[in-house]
Legacy VTK file of the C-alpha trace (Angstrom):
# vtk DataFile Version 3.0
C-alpha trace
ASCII
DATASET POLYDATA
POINTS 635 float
-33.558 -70.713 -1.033
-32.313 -67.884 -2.500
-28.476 -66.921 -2.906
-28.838 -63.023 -0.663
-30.466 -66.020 2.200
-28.027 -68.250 1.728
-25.314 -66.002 2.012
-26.587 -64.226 5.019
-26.827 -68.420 7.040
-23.240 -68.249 5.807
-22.009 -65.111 7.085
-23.725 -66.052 10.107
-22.965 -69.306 10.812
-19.058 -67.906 10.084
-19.523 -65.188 12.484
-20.837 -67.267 15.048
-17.116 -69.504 14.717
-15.238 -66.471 15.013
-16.984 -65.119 17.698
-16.891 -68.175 19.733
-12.836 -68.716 18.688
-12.412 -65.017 20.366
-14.928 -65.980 23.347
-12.458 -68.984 23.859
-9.473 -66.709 24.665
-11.630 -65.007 27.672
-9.901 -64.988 30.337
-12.764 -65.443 32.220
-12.913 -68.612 31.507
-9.160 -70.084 32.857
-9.906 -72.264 36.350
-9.562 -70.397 39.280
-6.116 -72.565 40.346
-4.227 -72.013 36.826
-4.391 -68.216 38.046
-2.676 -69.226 41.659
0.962 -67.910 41.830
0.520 -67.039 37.733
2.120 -64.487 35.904
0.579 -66.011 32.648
-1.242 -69.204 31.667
-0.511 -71.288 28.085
-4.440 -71.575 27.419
-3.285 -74.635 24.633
0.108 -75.434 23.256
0.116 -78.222 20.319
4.239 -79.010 19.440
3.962 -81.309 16.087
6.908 -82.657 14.270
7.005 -84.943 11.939
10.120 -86.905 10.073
9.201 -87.776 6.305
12.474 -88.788 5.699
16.128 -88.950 6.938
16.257 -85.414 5.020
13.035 -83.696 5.754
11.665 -82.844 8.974
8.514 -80.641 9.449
7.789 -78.977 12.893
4.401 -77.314 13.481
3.826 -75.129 16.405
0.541 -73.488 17.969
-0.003 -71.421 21.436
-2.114 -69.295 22.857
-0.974 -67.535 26.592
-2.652 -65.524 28.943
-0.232 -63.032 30.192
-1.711 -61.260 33.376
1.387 -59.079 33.623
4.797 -57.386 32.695
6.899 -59.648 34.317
5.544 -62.184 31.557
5.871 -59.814 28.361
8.660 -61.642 27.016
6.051 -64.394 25.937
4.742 -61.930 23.198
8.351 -61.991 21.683
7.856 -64.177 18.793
11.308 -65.315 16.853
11.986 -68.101 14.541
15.298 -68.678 13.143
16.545 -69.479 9.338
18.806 -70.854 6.912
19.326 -72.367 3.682
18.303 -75.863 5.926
15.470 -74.406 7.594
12.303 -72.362 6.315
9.881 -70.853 7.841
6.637 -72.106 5.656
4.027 -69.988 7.966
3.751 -67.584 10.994
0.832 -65.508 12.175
0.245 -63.673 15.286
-2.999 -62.933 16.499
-3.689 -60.223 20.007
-6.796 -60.486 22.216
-7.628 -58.431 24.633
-9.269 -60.269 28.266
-12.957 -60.951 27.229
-11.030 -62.391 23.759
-11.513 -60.136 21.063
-9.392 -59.344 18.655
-7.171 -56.153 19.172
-4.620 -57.033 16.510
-3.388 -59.278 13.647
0.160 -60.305 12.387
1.144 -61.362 9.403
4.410 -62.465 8.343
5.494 -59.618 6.442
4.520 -57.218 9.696
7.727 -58.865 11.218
11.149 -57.614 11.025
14.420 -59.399 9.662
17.720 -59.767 10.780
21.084 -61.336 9.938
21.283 -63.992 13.441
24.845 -62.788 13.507
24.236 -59.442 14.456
27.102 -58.369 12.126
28.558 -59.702 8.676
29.634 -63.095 10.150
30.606 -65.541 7.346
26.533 -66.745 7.646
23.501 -66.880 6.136
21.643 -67.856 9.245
19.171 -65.161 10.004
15.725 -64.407 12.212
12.340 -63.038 11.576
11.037 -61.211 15.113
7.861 -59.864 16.550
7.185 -58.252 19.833
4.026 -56.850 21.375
3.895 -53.880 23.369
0.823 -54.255 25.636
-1.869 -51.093 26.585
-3.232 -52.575 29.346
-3.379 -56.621 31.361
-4.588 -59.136 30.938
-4.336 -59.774 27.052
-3.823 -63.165 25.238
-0.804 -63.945 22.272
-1.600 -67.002 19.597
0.665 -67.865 17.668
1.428 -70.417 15.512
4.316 -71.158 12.893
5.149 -74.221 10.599
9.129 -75.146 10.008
10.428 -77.391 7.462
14.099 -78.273 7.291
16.328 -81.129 6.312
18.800 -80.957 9.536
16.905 -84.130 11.074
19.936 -84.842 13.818
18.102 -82.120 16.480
14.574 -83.304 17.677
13.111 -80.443 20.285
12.734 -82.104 23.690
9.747 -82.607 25.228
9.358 -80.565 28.879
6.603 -80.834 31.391
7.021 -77.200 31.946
9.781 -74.733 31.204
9.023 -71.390 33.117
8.120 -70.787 36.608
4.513 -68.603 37.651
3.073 -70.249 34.780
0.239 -72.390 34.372
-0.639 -74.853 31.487
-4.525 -75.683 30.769
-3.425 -78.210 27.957
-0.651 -79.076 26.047
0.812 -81.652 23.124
3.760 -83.021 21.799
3.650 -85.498 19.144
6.808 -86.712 16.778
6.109 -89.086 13.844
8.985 -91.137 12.220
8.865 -93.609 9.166
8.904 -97.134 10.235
12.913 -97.754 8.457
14.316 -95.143 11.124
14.694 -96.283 15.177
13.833 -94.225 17.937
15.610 -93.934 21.004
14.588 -91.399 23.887
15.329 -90.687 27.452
12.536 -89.911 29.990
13.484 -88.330 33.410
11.246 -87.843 36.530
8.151 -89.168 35.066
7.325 -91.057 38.166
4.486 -89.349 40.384
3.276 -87.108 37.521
-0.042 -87.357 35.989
0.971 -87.767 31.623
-0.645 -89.234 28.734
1.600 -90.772 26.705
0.947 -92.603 23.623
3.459 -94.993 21.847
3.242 -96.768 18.800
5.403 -97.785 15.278
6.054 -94.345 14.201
4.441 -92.452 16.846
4.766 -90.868 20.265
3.286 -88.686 21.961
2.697 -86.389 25.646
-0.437 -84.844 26.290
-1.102 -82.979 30.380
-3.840 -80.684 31.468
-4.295 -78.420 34.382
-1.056 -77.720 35.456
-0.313 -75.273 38.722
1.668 -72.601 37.581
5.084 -73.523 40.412
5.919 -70.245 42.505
9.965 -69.321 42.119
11.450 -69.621 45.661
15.299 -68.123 46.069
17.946 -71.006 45.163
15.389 -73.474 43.406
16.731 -75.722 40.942
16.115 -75.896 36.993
12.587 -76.853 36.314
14.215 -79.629 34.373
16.065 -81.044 37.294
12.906 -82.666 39.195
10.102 -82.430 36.856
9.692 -84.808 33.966
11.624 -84.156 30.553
12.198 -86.417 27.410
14.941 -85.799 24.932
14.599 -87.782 21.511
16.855 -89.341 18.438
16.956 -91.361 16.217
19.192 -93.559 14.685
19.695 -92.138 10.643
19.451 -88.097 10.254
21.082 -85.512 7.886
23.228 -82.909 9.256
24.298 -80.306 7.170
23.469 -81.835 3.790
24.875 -84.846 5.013
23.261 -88.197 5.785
24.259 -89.908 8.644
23.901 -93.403 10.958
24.640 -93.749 14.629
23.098 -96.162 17.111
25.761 -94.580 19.988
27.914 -91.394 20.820
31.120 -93.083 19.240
29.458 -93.408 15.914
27.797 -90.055 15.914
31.563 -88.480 17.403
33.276 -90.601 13.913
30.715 -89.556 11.728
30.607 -85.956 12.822
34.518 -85.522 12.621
34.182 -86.910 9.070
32.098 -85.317 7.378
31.604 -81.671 9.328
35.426 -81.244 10.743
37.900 -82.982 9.085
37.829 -80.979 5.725
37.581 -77.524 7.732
41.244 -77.300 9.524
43.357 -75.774 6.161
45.955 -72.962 7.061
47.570 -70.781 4.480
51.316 -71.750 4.256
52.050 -68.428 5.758
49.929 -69.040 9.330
51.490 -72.784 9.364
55.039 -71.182 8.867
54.521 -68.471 11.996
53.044 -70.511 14.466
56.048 -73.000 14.236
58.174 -70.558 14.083
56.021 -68.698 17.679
56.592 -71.983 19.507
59.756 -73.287 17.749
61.373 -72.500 21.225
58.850 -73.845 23.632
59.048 -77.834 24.284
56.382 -78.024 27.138
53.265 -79.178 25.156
51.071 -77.027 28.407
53.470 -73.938 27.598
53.290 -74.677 23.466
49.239 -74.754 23.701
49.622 -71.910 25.910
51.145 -69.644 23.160
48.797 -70.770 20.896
46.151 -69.883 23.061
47.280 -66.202 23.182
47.929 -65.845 19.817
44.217 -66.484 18.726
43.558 -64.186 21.457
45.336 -61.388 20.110
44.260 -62.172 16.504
40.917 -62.797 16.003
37.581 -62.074 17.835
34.372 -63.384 18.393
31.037 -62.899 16.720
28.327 -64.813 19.110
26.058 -67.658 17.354
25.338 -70.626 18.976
25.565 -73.951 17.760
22.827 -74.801 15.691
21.138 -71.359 14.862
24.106 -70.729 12.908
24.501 -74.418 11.580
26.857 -77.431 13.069
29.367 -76.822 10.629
32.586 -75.044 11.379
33.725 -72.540 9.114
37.067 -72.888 7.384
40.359 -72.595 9.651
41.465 -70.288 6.740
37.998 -67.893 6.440
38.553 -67.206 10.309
42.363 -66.574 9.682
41.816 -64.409 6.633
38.707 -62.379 8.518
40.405 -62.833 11.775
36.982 -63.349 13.333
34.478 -66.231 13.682
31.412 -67.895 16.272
32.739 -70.131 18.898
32.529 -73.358 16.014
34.934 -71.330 13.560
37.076 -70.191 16.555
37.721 -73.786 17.935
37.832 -75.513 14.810
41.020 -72.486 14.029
42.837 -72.843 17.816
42.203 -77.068 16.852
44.279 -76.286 13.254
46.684 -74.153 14.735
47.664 -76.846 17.515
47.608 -79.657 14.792
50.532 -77.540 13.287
52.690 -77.678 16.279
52.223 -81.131 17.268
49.185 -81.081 19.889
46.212 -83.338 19.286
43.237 -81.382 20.503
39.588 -82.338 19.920
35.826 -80.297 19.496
33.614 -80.848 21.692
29.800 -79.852 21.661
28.562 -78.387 25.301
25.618 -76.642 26.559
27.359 -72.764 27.570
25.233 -71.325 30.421
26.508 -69.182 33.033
24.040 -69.112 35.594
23.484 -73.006 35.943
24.749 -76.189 34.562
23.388 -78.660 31.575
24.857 -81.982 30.748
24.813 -83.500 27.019
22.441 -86.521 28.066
24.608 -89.829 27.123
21.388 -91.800 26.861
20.410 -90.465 23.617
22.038 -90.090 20.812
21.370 -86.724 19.118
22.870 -83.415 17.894
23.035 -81.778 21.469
24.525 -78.293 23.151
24.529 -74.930 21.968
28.541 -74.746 22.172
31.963 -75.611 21.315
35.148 -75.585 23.024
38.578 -77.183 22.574
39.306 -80.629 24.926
43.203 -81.032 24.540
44.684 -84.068 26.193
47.907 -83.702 27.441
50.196 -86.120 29.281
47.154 -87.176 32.052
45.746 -83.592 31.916
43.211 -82.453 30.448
42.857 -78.990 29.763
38.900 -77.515 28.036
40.123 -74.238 25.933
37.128 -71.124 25.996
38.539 -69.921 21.933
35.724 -67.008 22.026
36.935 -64.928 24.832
40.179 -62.379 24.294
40.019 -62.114 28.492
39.380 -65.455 29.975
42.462 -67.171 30.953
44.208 -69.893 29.734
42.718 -73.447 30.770
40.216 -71.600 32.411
36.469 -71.476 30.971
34.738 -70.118 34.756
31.371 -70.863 34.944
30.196 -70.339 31.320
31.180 -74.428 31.066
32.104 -76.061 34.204
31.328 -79.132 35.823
29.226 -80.747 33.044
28.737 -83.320 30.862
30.324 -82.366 26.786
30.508 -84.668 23.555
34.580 -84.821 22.400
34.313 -85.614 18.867
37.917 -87.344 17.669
38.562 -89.041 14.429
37.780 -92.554 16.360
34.356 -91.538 17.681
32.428 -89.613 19.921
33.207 -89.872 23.711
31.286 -88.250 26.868
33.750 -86.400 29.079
32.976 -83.951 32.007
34.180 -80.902 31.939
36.475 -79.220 35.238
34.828 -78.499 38.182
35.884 -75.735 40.371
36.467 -76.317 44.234
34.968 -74.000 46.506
37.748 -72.493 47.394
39.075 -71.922 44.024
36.264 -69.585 43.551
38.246 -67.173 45.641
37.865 -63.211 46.017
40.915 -61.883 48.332
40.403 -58.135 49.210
43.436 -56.423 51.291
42.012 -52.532 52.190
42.807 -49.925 54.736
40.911 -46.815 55.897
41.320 -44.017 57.832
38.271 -42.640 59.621
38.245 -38.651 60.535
37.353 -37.348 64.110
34.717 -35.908 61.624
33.424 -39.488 60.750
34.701 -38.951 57.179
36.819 -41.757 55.684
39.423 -42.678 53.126
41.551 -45.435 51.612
42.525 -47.571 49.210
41.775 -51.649 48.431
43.519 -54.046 46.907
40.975 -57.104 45.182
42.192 -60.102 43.523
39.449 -62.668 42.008
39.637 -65.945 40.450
38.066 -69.005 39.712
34.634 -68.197 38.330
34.774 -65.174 40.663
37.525 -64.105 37.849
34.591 -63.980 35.339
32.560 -61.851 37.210
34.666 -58.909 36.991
35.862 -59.295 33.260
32.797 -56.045 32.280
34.890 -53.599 33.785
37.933 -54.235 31.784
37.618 -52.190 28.937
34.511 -50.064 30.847
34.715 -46.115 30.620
35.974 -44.421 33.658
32.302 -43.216 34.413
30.888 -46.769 34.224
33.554 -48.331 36.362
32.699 -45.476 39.025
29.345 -46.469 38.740
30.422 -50.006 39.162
31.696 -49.544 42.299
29.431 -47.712 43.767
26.766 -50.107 43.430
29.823 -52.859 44.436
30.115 -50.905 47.930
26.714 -49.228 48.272
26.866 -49.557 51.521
29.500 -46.402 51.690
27.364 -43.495 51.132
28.408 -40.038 49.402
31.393 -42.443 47.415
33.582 -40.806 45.636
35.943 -42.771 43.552
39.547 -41.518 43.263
41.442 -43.868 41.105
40.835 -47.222 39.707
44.018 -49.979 38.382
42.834 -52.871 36.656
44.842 -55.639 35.559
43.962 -58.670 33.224
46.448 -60.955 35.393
45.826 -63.751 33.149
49.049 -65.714 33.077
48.140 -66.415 36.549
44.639 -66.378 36.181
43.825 -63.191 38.310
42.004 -60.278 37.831
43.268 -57.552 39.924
41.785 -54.372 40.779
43.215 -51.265 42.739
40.708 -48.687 44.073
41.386 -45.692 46.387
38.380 -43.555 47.723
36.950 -41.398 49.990
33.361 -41.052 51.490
31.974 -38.354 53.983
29.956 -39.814 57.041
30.730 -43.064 57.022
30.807 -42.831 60.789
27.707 -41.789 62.852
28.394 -39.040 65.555
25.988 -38.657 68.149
27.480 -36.927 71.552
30.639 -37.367 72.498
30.001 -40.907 70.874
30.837 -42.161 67.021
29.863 -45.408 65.705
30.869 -47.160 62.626
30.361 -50.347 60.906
33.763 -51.929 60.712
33.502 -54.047 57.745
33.178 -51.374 54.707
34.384 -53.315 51.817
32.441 -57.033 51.539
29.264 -56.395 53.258
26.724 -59.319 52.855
23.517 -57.108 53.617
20.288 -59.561 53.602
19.922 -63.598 54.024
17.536 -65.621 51.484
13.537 -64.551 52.340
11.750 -66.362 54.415
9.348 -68.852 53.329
6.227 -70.678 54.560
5.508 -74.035 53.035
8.385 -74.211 51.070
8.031 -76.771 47.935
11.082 -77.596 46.508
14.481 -78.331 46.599
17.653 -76.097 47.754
20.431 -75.855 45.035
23.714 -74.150 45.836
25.114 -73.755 42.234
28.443 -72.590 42.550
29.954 -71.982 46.331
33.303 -69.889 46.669
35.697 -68.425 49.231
36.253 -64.556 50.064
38.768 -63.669 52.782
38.893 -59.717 53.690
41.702 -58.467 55.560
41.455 -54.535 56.624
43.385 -51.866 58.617
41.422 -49.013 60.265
43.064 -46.449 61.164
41.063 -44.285 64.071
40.193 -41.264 64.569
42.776 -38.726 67.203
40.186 -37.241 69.214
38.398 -41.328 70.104
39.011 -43.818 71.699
37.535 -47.215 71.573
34.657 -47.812 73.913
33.076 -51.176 72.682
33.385 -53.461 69.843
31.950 -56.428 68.514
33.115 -59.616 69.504
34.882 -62.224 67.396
32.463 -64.652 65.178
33.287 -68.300 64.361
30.386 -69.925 62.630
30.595 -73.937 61.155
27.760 -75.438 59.219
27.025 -78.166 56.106
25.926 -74.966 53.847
29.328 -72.975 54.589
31.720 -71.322 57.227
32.371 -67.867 58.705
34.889 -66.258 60.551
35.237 -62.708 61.626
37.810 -61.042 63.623
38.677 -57.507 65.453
41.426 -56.994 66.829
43.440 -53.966 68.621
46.993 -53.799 66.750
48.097 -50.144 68.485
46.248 -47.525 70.314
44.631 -46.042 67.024
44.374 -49.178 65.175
42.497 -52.525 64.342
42.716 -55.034 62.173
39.752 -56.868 60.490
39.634 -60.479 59.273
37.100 -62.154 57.566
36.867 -65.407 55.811
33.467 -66.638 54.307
32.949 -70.064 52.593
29.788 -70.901 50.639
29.904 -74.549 49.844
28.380 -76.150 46.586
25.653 -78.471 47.250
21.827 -79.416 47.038
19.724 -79.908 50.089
16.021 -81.023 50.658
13.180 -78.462 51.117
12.898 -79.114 54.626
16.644 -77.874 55.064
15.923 -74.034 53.493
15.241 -72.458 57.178
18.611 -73.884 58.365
20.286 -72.813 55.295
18.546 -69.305 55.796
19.618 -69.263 59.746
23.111 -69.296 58.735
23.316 -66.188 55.804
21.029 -64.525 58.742
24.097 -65.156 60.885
26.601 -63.539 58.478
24.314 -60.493 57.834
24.455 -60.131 61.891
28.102 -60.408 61.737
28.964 -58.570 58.638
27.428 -55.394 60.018
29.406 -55.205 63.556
29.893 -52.272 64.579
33.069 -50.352 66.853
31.550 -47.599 69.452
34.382 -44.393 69.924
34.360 -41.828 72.615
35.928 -38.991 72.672
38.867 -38.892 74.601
LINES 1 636
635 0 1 2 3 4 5 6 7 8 9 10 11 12 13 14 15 16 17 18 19 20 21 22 23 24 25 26 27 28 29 30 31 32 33 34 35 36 37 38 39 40 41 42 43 44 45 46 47 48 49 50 51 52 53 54 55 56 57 58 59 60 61 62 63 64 65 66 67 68 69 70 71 72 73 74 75 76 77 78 79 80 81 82 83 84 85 86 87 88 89 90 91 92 93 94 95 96 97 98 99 100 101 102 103 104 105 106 107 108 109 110 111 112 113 114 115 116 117 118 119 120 121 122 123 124 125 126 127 128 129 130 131 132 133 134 135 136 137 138 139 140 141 142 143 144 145 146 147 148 149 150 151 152 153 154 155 156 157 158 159 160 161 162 163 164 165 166 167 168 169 170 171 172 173 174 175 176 177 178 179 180 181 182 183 184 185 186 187 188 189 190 191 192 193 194 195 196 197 198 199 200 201 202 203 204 205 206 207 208 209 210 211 212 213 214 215 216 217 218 219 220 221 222 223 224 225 226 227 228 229 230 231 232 233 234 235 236 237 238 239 240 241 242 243 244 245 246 247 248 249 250 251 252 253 254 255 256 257 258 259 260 261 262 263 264 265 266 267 268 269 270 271 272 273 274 275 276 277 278 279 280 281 282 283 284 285 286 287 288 289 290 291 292 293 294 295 296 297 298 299 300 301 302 303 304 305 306 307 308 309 310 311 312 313 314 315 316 317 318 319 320 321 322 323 324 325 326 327 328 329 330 331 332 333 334 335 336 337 338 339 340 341 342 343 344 345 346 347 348 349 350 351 352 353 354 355 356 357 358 359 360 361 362 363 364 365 366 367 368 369 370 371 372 373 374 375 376 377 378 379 380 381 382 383 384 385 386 387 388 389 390 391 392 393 394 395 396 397 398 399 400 401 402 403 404 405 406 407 408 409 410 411 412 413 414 415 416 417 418 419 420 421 422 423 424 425 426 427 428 429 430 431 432 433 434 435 436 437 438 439 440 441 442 443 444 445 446 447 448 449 450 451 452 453 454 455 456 457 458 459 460 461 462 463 464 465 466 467 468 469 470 471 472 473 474 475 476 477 478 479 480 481 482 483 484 485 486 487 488 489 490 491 492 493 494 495 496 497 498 499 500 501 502 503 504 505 506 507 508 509 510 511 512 513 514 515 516 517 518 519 520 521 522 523 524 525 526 527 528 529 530 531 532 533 534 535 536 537 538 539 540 541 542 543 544 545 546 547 548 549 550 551 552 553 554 555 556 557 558 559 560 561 562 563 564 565 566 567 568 569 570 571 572 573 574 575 576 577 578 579 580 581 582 583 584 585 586 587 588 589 590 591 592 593 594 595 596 597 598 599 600 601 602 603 604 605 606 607 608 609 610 611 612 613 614 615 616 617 618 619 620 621 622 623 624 625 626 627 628 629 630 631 632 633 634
């Protein structure tokens, strides 16, 4: 055979690979069910990691996804995160369109890179990023990257499936550990699901096919919270340049104080000096951490970078005083030096920050877990969790960014698990106090009074330091159910010695009352309108979760128009149930004016599929009520 032959069986037989690689990615070929209730489908996702040693850890990573539309773009946003610890040893991107041909290829170099900080932050941790802007659906992302790095304490979990509306044809995880090093792992809601898993000396391993993309449904649960998960560790590991040993938390809590805290907490002489001399005054340790508090408030301010992208290691109590800024590690690990100067003992503790829903540390295995750190300080059977990152957030008072979960307090003696405060109900409180005056034109204005706290406090905190035209806009979308708005003047204060935010608004708005005849007609409740109950749905699947419940109470005087009188008006509401309670009340103070009371209480809770259209019944109820209306006539 001669070489021109033999090159052409070459090029063909090569051709033929490629073509049949890109004839893979078809989308043609995904099973009619994967596409059910799918927004995209991961065609194959291979997660290999492998521990050589205590000190060198090697993660390899391949997918390809389907993604049918927009609403699953963000799965062509490819970022990998760096350090002096951790390398990025390969990446490459690769676009087909739906019959799976190539449309585009991306090397490493095509992506751009950026300092994780987002500023100068005392870091070197920084990010290499990629995102695809799609001409037309469906099209199909690979992707595939290789990771070395010597932090060994994090292992990446293993899920059964992580987003909702999307499918899996077939997926791996595999994690490979040398025979001197013990792992230990915790597996939740395996039971009733169809896995292969593989265990051996110095192997493990998840493989599933075929899985149903599951359709969102309004208040559904973290995917994580009834389908199966595994979270690995193991027993020696190297954390920041340091080896380590723990077969439970209090080892891992000793050994982390040790070696990544203890040396961190210097203060110039200067800080040490006028901090004692700020609380010299104050003998109530509550009151002394207090002032602390504040003055790390008013001092420094926060760069975000969560634990681990930006390393477990605090920075130095005196490179956050000197820079007066720092992530939420160098911002605890300061407040923790500070206190340690005036006599309080006050500890770090690793969390999982999420403001939407909660995550525990898992106690079962022992591993470097959370994405956060905040301050646990002890004091005389109280135990207050201090937020160091945010200048607005009240003392003792972290809201919903770190409630009611499980966090690691690391202390000289050891590691401990301790849960974190959980707001009642009723602490999540909004209070509004409002009046209005409607014209015999059906024109109204008036002024409101709102007070929030608990995590309702939270929600509020973007409008502190807002311009005058965002806060208008604000509001507007706040009470969009006046039409033609027009905001007069806004009062906002930070009340957080008492852990309030309070906010005075007065307005006016034209037509808020319908005239028709000698009639006028007017929804009474204008300032907290509840406006639609959860959609309804057939078949539900799963679970009911109530994350967070909370308390509002409206009280409002109406002032009515001269020329009307009253004709008809709704009659008082008193609703009880498991999910909550509602009150409403109208009542007829002097000839031109009513009162309005309302009190609504959404209680916390999780409730079985089966109990969604009862749940549903009652927000349909408070949509009824929140939208009586009073009928005038003219006198």
């Amino acid at each position: 055979m001669n070489k021109s032959s033999l090159f052409l069986i070459i090029f063909i037989f090569v051709a033929n690979i490629l073509n049949s690689q890109n004839f893979e990615f078809s989308t043609l070929l995904i099973p009619k069910e994967l596409k059910e209730d799918a927004n995209s489908v991961i065609r194959f996702e291979n997660t290999s990691i492998e521990l050589k040693s205590q000190r060198d850890m090697t993660i390899k990573f391949e997918t390809a996804i389907t993604i049918f539309n927009k609403l699953a773009d963000d799965y062509a946003d490819v970022t990998l995160y760096y350090d002096k610890r951790r390398a990025i040893k390969s990446v490459k991107v690769i676009i087909y369109d739906a019959m799976g041909n190539e449309l585009e290829k991306i090397k490493k170099s095509d992506f751009k890179d950026y300092s994780a900080t987002g500023g100068s932050l005392y870091s070197d941790s920084r990010l290499i990023h990629y995102n695809y802007t799609p001409t037309t659906y469906p099209y199909t992302v690979f992707y595939t990257y290789q990771l070395k790095t010597s932090n060994t304490a994090f292992i990446r979990n293993w899920t059964y499936s992580s987003n909702y509306c999307q499918s899996i044809q077939k997926a791996t995880y595999s994690f490979k550990y040398p025979l001197d090093i013990k792992l230990s792992k915790s597996e939740q809601n395996f039971e009733g699901f169809e896995i292969k898993k593989t265990e051996k000396e110095g192997m493990l391993s998840y493989e599933i096919e075929n899985i149903g993309a599951i359709k969102w449904e309004p208040y559904v649960p973290l995917l994580r919270d009834f389908l199966p998960t595994a979270r690995l560790g193991v027993d020696k590991f190297n954390l920041e340049g340091v080896d380590g040993e723990a077969k439970n938390w209090q080892e891992f809590g000793k050994w982390y104080y040790k070696n990544l805290i203890q040396s961190r907490m210097d203060l110039p002489e200067s800080t040490k000096n006028e901090i004692k001399k700020l609380t010299l005054d104050i003998e109530d340790p509550i009151e002394k951490t207090k002032k602390v508090y504040e003055y790390v408030q008013d001092k420094v301010r926060y760069v975000s970078i969560q634990v681990g992208v930006g390393g477990f290691e605090p920075m130095l109590a005196s490179e956050v005083d000197k820079l007066s800024y720092g992530d939420c590690k160098g911002l605890t690990n300061y407040t923790s030096a500070l206190l340690k100067e005036v006599g309080i003992t006050s500890y770090h503790a690793l969390i999982y920050g999420n403001p939407s829903k909660k995550l525990s540390i898992n106690s079962e295995v022992v591993s470097q877990q959370g994405n956060h750190m905040v301050l646990y300080v002890p004091i005389v059977e109280k135990e207050l969790w201090l937020e160091c990152t945010s200048q607005n957030t009240p003392f003792a008072d972290g809201g919903g960014f770190t409630d009611d979960r499980d966090a690691l307090v690391i202390t000289p003696n050891g590691g401990e698990i301790k849960h974190t405060r959980a707001y009642d109900d009723k602490e999540n409180h909004q209070k509004i106090i409002g009046k209005y005056t409607l014209s015999n034109q059906g024109n109204i204005n008036g002024e409101i009074d709102m007070v929030c706290s608990g995590t309702k406090f939270n929600n509020h905190l973007g409008i502190e330091n807002s311009s005058e035209k965002e806060k208008e806009k604000t509001y507007k979308e706040f009470w969009d159910n006046i039409n033609n708005l027009t905001i007069d003047k806004v009062d906002i204060k930070n009340n957080k010695k008492e852990g309030k935010f309070e906010e005075s608004i007065t307005f006016t708005s034209e037509n808020y009352g319908t005239i028709s005849g000698e009639r006028m007609i007017f929804p009474v409740n204008a300032f907290n309108v509840i406006d639609k109950a959860p959609k309804r749905i057939r078949n539900r699947k799963l679970p009911v979760e109530v994350v967070r419940g909370y308390y509002d109470v409206d009280e409002v005087e109406i002032e009515l128009p001269s020329e009307y009188n009253i004709e008809a008006m709704s009659n008082d509401v008193s609703i009880n149930t498991k999910f909550g309670s509602y009150t409403m009340t109208i009542e007829k103070v002097e000839e031109k004016k009513v009162k309005f009371k309302r009190e609504f209480l959404l209680k916390t809770g999780d409730y079985s599929k089966e109990e969604y259209n009862d749940y549903r019944n009652f927000w349909k109820q408070v949509v009824k009520s929140d939208h009586s209306k009073i009928v005038l006539i003219k006198n």
